[in-house]
N, C-alpha and C positions, 0 to 999 in steps of 0.2 A: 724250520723257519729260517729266512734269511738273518742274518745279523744287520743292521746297518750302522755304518761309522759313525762314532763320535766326532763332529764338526767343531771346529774353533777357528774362530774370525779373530782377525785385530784390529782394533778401531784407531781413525785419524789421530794424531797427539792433538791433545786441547791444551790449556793452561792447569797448570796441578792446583789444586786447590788445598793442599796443606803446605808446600813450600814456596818459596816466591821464587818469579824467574827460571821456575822451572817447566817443562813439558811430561806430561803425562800418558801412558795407550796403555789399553788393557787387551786381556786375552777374552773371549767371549765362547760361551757356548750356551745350547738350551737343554733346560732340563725337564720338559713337558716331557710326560710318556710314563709309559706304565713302570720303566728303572728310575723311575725320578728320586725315590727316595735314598737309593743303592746308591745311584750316580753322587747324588749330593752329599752323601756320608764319603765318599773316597775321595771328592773334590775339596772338602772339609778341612778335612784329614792333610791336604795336599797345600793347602793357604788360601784355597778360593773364598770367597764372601757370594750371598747370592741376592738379585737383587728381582723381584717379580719373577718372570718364569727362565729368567738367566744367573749363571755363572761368571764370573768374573777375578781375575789376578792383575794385577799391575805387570807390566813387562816395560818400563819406561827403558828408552834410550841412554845409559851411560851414569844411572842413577838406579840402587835397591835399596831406599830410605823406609820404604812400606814392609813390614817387618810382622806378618800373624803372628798373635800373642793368644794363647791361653792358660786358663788357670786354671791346675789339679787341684780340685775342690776338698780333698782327703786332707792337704798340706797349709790349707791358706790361712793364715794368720793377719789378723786386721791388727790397722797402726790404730793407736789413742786416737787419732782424729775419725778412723775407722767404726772403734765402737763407741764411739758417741751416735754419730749415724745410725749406727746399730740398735741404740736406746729409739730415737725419733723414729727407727723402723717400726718398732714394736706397736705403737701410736696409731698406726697405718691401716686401713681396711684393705685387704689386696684381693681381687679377681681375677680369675683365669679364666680368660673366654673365646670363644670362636672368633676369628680374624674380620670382622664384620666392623664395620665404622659407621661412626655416630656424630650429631653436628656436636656436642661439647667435647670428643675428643680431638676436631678441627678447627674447636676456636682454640682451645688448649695448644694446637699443633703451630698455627699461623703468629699466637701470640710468643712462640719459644722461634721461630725463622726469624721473626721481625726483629727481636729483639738479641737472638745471641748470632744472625749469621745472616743479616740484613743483604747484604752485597751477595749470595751466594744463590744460585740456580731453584731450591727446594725453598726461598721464599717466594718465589711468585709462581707455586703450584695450587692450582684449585682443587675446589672440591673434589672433582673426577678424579685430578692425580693423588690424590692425598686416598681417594680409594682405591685406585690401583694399586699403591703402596703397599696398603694392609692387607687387599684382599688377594690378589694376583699371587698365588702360591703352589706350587705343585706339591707342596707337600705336609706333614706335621707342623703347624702352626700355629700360635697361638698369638691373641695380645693381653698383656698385663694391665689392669688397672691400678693405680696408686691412689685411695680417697685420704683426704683427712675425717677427726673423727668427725666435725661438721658435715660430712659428702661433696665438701669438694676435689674438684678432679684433678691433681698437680702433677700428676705423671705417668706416661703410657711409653710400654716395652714390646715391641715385635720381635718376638723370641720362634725361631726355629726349635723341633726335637731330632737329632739325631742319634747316631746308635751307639755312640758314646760319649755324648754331652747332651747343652741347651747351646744356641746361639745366639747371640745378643744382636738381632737385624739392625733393630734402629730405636732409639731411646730418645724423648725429649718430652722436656716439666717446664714447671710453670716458672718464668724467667723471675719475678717481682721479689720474691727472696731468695737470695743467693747464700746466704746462713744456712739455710735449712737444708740444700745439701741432696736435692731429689734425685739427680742421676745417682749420687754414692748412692745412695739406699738403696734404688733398683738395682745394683750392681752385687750390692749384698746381700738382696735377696733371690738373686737369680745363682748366686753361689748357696747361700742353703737348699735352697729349689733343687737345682743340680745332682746336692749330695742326699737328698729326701727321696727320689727320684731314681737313687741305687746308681747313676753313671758318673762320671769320673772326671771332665772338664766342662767348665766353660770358653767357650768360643768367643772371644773382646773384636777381632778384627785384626784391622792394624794400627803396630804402634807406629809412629813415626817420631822418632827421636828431632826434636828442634821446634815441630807443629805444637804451636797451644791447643791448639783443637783435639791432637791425640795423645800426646805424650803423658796425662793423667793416666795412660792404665797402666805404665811402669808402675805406680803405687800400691798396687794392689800384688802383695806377694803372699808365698816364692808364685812364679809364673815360668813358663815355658816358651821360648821363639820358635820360630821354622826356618832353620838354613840349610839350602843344597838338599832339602828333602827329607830334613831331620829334624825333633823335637829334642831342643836344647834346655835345659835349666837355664834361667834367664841370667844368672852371674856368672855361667861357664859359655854362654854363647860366643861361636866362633867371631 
């Protein structure tokens, strides 16, 4: 059987959307096909993120601020502000279910754009793109339910499986209280998940050191970076 090449495109710079004044392009590939899930375990592994049936890295012009962080789930130690979350976790009704979308996890979704990231591209996605989102996957995927113990819906996780982790796709709760702390928890329970699960990290994305938006998952240690191809301890990173 012939081989065929692995393809990667780079896209136009746009505006970056976690630093200001800056330009952004990433590196692109697809991962439909029957290596999908191979492909995305070595891409993983390598700093990509995946978004529908693509792969993607940052390669910005004269700027490496986007920095993949994960977390050895064996090692992780929550701060006090940690395991109080941890308590409100316990509270929680949690589901794991097939990547399939629903209208209350879209008004859940449009009410967390509107409110935490108004200005940004992923609030004026409709219903169709908000199912593309969830469902467009080539691979092991799941999404996470967060209820209270009422049944309500305050927070949904589009988690990857890979073959030595979970990956954290895309995370957003119910904006109305901010005490309550819904992405931490999803975060803490996709780290027991993880280590329940028998595999070894969780996959955060990227940090971006100076972005409000990402710099939150420095807090969550010890964790690990990816420089020049290598998994750092996060306090010895080059």
């Amino acid at each position: 059987m012939q081989h065929r090449p692995q393809l990667f495109y780079t896209t136009e710079p746009a505006p970056c959307p976690y630093l200001p004044n800056r330009l952004e392009r990433k590196v692109l590939t697809d991962l439909s096909g029957e290596n999908a899930s191979a492909l995305h375990d070595r891409l993983s592994q390598a700093g990509f993120r995946r978004s529908h049936f693509m792969a993607y890295a940052p390669v910005c012009v004269g700027c490496r601020a986007c920095v993949p962080l994960r977390i050895p789930v064996a090692t992780f130690l929550p701060t006090r502000t940690q395991r109080k979350a941890q308590k409100r976790l316990q509270k929680l009704h949690i589901q794991i279910l097939a990547p399939v979308t629903t209208d209350e996890q879209f008004a859940l979704f449009e009410r967390y754009q509107h409110a935490r990231h108004a200005n940004g591209d992923m609030a004026l996605m409709k219903r169709a793109d908000y199912d593309a989102l969830i469902s467009n996957t080539p691979v092991q995927t799941s999404v996470i339910e967060f209820r209270t113990e009422d049944g309500s819906l305050v927070c949904v996780s589009l988690v990857d499986r890979l073959g030595d982790g979970l990956s954290a796709v895309y995370t957003f709760y119910d904006p109305a209280d901010p005490a309550a702390s819904w992405g931490s928890c999803s975060i803490l329970w996709l780290i027991q998940e993880t280590a329940r699960q028998g595999l070894g990290f969780l996959y955060m994305g990227y940090y971006v050191p100076g972005s409000r938006k990402m710099d939150y998952k420095a807090l969550y240690q010890p964790a690990e970076t990816l420089h020049d191809g290598h998994w750092y301890p996060f306090s010895k990173a080059p």
